[in-house]
C-alpha positions in Angstrom: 181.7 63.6 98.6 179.8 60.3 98.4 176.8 60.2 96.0 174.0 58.4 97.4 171.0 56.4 95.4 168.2 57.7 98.0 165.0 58.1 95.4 162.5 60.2 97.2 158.6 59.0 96.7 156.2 62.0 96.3 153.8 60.8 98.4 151.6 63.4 95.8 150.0 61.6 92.9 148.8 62.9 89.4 144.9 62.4 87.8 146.6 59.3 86.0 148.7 57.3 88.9 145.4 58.3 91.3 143.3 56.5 88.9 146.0 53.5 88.6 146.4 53.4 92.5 142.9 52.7 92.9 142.3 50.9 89.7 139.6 53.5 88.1 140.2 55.3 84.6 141.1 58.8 84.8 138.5 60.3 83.4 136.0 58.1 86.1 138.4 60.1 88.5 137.9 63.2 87.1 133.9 62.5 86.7 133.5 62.0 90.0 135.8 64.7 91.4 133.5 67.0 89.2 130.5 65.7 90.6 132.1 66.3 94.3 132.1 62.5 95.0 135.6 61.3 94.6 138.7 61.4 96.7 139.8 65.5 97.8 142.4 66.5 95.9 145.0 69.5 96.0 145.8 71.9 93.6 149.5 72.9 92.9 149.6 76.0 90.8 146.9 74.5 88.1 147.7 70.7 88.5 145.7 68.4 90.2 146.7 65.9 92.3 146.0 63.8 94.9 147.2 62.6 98.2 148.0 59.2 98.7 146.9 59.3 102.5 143.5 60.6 100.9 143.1 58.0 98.2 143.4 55.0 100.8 140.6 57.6 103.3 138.7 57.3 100.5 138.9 53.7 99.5 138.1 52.6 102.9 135.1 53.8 102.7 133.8 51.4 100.4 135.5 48.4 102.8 133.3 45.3 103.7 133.6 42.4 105.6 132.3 39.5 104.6 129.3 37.7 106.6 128.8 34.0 107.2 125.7 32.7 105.0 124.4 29.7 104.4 125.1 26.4 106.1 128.2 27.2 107.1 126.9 30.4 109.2 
């Protein structure tokens, strides 16, 4: 049998690579799950973690665009 090098991606990401992922410090993460305004979030048995397809729903919340100004406009 031929062994293969497929790695498989959780597409599941701890408190820790959340917070890397979208640049925040853990605990901001965890502040603001606590407070009901970050990201949703799964529990698996008693560890949190986060989707990824969540963490970019999130993120895009908080998209702009940027606006002519000035002379230029």
């Amino acid at each position: 049998m031929m062994e293969t090098d497929i790695q498989f991606t959780s597409p599941f990401k701890t408190v820790s690579e959340a917070a890397e992922y979208l640049r925040l410090k853990p605990q901001t993460l965890n502040n603001m799950r606590s407070s009901g305004k970050g990201p949703d979030y799964h529990k698996h048995g008693s560890r949190i973690v986060y989707h990824i397809d969540d963490l970019n729903l999130w993120s895009n919340q908080f998209k702009f665009t940027s606006e002519p100004q000035g002379e230029f406009a």
